[in-house]
C-alpha positions in Angstrom: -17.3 -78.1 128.6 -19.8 -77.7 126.2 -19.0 -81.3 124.1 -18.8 -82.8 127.8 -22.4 -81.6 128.9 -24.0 -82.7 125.9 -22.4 -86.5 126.5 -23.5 -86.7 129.5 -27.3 -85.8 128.5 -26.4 -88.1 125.8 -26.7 -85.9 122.9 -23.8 -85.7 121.1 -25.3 -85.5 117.9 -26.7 -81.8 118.7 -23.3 -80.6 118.8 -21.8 -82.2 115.3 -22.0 -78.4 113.7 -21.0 -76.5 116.9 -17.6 -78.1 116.9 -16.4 -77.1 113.3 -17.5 -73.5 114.0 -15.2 -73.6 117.2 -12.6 -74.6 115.8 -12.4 -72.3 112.3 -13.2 -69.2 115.4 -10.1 -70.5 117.1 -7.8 -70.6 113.5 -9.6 -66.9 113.0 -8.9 -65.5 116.6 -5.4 -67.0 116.1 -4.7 -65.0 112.7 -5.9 -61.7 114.4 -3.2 -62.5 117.1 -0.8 -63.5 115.3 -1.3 -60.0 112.9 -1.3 -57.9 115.8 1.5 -58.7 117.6 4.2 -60.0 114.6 3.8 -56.0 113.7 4.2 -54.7 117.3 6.8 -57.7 118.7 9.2 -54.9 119.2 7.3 -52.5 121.5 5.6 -55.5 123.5 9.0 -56.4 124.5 10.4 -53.1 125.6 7.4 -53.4 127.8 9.3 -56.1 129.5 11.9 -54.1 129.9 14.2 -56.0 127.1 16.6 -54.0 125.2 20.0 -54.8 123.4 21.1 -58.3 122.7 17.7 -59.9 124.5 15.7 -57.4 122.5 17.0 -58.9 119.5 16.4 -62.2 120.2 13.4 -62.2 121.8 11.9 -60.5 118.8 13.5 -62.9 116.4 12.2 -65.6 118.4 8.6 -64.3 118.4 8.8 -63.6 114.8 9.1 -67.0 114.1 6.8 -68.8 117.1 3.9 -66.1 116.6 3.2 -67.7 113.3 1.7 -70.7 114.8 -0.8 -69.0 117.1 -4.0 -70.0 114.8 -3.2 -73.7 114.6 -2.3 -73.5 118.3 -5.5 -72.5 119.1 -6.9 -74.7 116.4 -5.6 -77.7 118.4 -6.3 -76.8 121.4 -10.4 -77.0 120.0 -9.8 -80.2 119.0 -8.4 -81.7 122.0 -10.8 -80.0 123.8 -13.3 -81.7 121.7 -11.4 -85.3 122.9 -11.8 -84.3 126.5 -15.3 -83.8 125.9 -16.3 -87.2 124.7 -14.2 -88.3 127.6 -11.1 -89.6 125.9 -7.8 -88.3 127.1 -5.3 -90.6 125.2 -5.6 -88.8 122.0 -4.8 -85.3 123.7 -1.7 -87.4 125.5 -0.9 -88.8 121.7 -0.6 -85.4 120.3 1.4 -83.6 122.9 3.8 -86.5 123.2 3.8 -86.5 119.2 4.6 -82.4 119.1 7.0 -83.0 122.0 9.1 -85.6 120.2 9.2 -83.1 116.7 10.3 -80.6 118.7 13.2 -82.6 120.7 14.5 -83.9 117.8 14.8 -80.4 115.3 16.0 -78.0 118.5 19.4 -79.6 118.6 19.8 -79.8 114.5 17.9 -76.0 113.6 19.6 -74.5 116.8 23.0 -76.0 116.4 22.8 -77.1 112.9 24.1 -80.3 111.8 24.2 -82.8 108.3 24.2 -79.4 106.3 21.5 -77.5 108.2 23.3 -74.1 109.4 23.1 -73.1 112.8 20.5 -70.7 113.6 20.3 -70.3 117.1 17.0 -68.9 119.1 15.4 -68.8 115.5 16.0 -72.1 115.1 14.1 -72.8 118.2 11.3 -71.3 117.6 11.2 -72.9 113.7 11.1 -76.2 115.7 8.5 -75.4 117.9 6.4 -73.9 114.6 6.9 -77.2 113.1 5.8 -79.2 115.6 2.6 -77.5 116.2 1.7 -77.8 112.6 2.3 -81.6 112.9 0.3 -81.7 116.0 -2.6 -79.6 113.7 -2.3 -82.1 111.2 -2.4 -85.0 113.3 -5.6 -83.9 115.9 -7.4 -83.9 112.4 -6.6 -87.0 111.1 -8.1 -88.4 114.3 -11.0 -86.4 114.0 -12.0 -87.5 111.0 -11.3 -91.0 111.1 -12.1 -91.7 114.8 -15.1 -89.6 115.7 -18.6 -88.0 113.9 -17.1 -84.5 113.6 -16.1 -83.1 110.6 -13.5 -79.7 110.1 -16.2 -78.1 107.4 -19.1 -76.6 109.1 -22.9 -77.6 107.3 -24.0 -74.3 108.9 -22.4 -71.2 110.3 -25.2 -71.1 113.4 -25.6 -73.5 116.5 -28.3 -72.4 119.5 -24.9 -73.0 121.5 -22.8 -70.6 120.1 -23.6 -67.5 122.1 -22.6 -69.6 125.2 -19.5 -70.4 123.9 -18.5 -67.1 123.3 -19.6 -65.7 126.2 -17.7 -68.5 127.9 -14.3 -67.9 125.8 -15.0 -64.4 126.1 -14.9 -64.8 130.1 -11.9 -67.3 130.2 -10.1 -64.9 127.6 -10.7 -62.1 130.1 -9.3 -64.4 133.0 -6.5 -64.8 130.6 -5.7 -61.4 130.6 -5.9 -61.3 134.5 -3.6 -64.1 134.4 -1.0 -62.5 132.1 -0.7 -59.7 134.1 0.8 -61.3 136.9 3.3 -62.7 134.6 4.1 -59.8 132.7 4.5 -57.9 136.4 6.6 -60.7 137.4 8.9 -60.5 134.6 9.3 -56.8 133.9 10.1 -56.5 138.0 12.9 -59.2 137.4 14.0 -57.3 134.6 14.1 -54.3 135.6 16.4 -56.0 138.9 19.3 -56.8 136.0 20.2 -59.8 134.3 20.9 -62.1 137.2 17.6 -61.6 138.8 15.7 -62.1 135.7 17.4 -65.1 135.3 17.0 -66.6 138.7 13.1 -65.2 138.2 13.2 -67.5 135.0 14.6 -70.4 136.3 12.3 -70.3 139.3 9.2 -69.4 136.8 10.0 -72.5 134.4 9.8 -75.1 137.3 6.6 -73.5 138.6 4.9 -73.6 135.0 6.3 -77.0 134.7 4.7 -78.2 138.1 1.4 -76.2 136.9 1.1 -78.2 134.0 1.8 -81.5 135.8 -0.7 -80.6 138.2 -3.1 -79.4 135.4 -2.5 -82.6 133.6 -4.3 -84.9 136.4 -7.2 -81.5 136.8 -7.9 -81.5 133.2 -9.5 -85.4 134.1 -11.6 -83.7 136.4 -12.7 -81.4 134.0 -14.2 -83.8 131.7 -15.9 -85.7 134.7 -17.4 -82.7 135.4 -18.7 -81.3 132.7 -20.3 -85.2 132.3 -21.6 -85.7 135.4 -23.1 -82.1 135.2 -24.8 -83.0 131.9 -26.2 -85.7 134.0 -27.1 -83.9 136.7 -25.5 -86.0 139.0 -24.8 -83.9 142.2 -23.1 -86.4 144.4 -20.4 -87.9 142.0 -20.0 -84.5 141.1 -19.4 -83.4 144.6 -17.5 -86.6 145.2 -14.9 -86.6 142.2 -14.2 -83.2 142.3 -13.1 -83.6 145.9 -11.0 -86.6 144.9 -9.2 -85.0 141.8 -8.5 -81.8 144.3 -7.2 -84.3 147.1 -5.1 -86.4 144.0 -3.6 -83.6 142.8 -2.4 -82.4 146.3 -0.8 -85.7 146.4 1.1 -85.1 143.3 2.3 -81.7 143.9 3.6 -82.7 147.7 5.4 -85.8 145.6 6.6 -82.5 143.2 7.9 -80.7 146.1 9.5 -83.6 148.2 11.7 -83.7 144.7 12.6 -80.2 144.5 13.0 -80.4 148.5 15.8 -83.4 147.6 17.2 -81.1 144.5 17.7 -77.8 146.3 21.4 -77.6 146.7 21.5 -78.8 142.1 18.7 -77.3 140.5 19.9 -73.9 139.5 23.2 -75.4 138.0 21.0 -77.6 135.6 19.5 -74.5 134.1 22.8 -71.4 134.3 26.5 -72.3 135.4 26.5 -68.6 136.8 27.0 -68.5 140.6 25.1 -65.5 140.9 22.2 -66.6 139.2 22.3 -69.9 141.6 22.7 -67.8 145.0 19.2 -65.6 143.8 17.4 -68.4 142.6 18.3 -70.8 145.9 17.3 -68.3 148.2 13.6 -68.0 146.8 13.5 -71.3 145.6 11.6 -72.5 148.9 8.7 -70.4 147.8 8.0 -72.1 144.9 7.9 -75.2 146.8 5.7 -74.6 149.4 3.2 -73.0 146.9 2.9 -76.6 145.6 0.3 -77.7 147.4 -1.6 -74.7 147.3 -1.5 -74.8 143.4 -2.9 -78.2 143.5 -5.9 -76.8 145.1 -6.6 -74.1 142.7 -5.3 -75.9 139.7 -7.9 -79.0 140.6 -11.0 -76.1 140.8 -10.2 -74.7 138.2 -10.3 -77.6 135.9 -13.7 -78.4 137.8 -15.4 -74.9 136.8 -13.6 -75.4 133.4 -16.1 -78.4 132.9 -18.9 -76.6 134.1 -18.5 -74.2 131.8 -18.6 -71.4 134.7 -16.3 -69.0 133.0 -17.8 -65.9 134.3 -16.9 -67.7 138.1 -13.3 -67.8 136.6 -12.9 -64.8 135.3 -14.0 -62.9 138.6 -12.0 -64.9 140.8 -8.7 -63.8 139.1 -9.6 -60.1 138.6 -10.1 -60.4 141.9 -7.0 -62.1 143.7 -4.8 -60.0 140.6 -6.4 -56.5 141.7 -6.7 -57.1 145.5 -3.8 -59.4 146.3 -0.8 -59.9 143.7 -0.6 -56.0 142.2 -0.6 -54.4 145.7 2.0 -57.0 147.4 4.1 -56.7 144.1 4.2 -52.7 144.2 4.2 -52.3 148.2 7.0 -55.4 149.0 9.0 -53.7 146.3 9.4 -50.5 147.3 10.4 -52.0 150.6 13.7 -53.1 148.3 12.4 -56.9 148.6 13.3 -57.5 144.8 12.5 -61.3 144.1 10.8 -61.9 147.4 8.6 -58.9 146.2 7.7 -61.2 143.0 7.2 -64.6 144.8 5.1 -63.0 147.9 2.9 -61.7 145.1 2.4 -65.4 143.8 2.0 -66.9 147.0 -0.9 -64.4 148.4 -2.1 -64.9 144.3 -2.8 -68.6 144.6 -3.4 -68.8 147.9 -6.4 -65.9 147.2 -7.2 -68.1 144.1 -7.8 -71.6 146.4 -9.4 -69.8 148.9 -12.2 -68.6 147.2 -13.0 -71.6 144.6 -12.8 -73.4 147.4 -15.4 -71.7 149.6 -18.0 -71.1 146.2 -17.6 -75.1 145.7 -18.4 -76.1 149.3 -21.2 -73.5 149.3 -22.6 -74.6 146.0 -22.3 -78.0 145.2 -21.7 -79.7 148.6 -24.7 -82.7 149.0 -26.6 -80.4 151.5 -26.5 -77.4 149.6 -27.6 -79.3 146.3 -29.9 -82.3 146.9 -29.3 -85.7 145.8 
C-alpha cells in the first residue's frame, strides 16, 4: 500500500530505504513465530482438539513447515513490494516457481523414490520448506537485478515506518480475528469425530481454494488502488474498485456453476469414505452459494488493502467475528446443528463482512461523497 501510494505521487525514490527495513522486520517477526510456536506445537494442537495418531502428525508436520515462517513472510514483503510498483507477473512467477518445487518433491520425500526413503507427512512439509526457500531466493534475485531496491538497509529509520507498523499492527490484529473463526471451525469439527472433521476439511480446502482465486483477481485492485490514491484520483478510484468487485463476482459465480456441476464427485476426489462424502454433500451447497458473497468482500478488502486502511480492516472483522460468527457458532450448536452450526457461522461471517465494506465504500468514496 505504501510502495503503491508513493508511485502514484511519483516518488518512488523516497521509499528506497523503507523497503529493506520491511522486509528484515518481516524475516524478524517470522523468527519470533517460528520460536514460539516450534516449542509449544504440541499444546496448540490439543487446542484443536487433536490427540493420538493426528496429534503426532500434525506436530511432526509443523515441526518441519514452522521453519519457514521468516522467509515466508520475507517474500510475502517482496511481492508486496512488486504489486506496489504495479507489476503482478513477478508475484505470478514466484508462486508458480514455489508451486512447481513443491509438486515435484511431495511425491518423492512423501513416498520416497530413486533412494530417497519415504517419510510421509514430514516429507510434505520438507517440500513445502524447500520451496519457500527457493521462492526467498528467487523474489531477491529479481529485486536486485530488476528494480532500485536493495535487501541491506542504508539506514534503520524512514518518516514512513510508524505507518507501516501501525498498519501491519492493525492487519495482524484482523489476522487474529480471522483465525479465530478458523480455529472455532475446526476444533467444532473436531470435536464432532473424525468424519465430520474430515468433511469440515474437505469443504474448508475448496472454500480457501475459491478465496484465493477470488483474492488473486482483488489483489489487482489493490495495487490500482493504492495508485490511484497516491494520485488522488477519486473517480477511477471509485470506478475500478466497483469493476474489480463486479469481476470478481463474475469469477466466483463461474466457481460455483463448477462446483454446482461437481456436486454428486467432489468429496470422492478428496476421501473414498462414504461417510465422509454423505457429511460433506449435505453442506456442500453452503460453500457455494457463499461464492458470490465472498467475491464482494474479498474485492473490498483488497481495495482497503491499497489504501492502506488497516485500522477499517481490522474493526470490520472484530466486528462480524464478535457479533455474528462466535454467537451463531455457539447458539446453532447447542441446538445439535453440528456442521450446519460451522457453515451458518461463515455465511452470516462474510455476509456481515460485505455488508459493511460495502456500505463504508459507497459512503466514502462514491463521486458525490468525494468530489471530482
Amino acid at each position: 500500500a505504501v510502495v503503491a501510494r508513493y508511485y502514484g505521487e511519483d516518488r518512488l525514490e523516497d521509499v528506497k530505504d523503507l523497503v529493506p527495513i520491511a522486509i528484515w522486520m518481516n524475516f524478524g517477526l517470522g523468527l519470533l513465530f517460528f520460536t514460539v510456536t516450534n516449542a509449544y506445537a504440541e499444546p496448540i494442537f490439543r487446542m484443536y482438539n487433536a490427540d493420538g495418531a493426528v496429534l503426532e502428525k500434525a506436530v511432526a508436520y509443523f515441526k518441519i513447515r514452522s521453519i519457514g515462517f521468516p522467509v515466508v513472510l520475507a517474500t510475502f514483503a517482496v511481492t508486496g513490494v512488486f504489486r506496489g510498483i504495479q507489476n503482478m507477473s513477478w508475484s505470478m512467477w514466484t508462486s508458480l516457481i514455489g508451486a512447481g518445487v513443491n509438486l515435484i518433491l511431495n511425491p518423492l520425500l512423501i513416498f520416497g523414490a530413486a533412494g530417497i526413503p519415504a517419510m510421509g507427512v514430514e516429507g510434505s512439509a520438507l517440500a513445502s520448506l524447500i520451496a519457500q526457500l527457493v521462492m526467498f531466493g528467487y523474489v531477491l534475485h529479481v529485486m536486485d537485478r530488476r528494480t532500485t531496491f536493495r535487501i541491506v538497509p542504508r539506514v534503520l529509520k524512514h518518516r514512513e515506518l510508524g505507518a507501516l507498523v501501525g498498519l501491519s499492527g492493525n492487519l495482524f490484529l484482523r489476522t487474529i480475528a480471522l483465525n479465530v473463526c478458523y480455529y472455532l471451525g475446526n476444533r467444532f469439527a473436531t470435536g464432532y469425530g473424525e468424519a465430520y472433521i474430515g468433511a469440515h476439511a474437505i469443504a474448508m480446502q475448496i472454500w480457501l481454494f475459491s478465496a484465493f482465486f477470488i483474492d488473486g483477481y482483488s489483489a489487482a485492485g489493490s495495487v490500482l488502488a493504492g495508485r490511484l490514491n497516491g494520485e488522488r484520483n477519486w473517480k477511477d478510484l471509485y470506478r475500478v474498485s466497483w469493476q474489480v468487485v463486479k469481476r470478481s463476482i463474475h469469477i466466483s459465480l463461474g466457481l460455483g456453476l463448477v462446483f454446482l456441476i461437481g456436486y454428486r464427485w467432489t468429496a470422492g476426489i478428496f476421501s473414498p469414505d462414504p461417510t465422509v462424502g454423505a457429511l460433506f454433500n449435505s453442506i456442500y451447497w453452503m460453500v457455494i452459494i457463499t461464492q458470490p458473497i465472498n467475491a464482494i468482500a474479498f474485492g473490498f478488502d483488497g481495495i482497503y488493502k491499497g489504501l492502506g486502511q488497516g485500522a477499517l480492516l481490522r474493526n470490520v472483522l472484530f466486528f462480524t467475528t464478535v457479533l455474528g460468527f462466535v454467537p451463531v457458532i455457539l447458539l446453532a450448536d447447542s441446538l445439535g446443528w453440528m456442521l450446519y452450526a460451522i457453515w451458518s457461522a461463515f455465511l452470516v461471517w462474510m455476509v456481515g463482512r460485505a455488508g459493511c465494506l460495502t456500505l463504508h465504500f459507497q459512503r466514502n468514496y462514491a463521486p458525490a461523497r468525494r468530489g471530482p
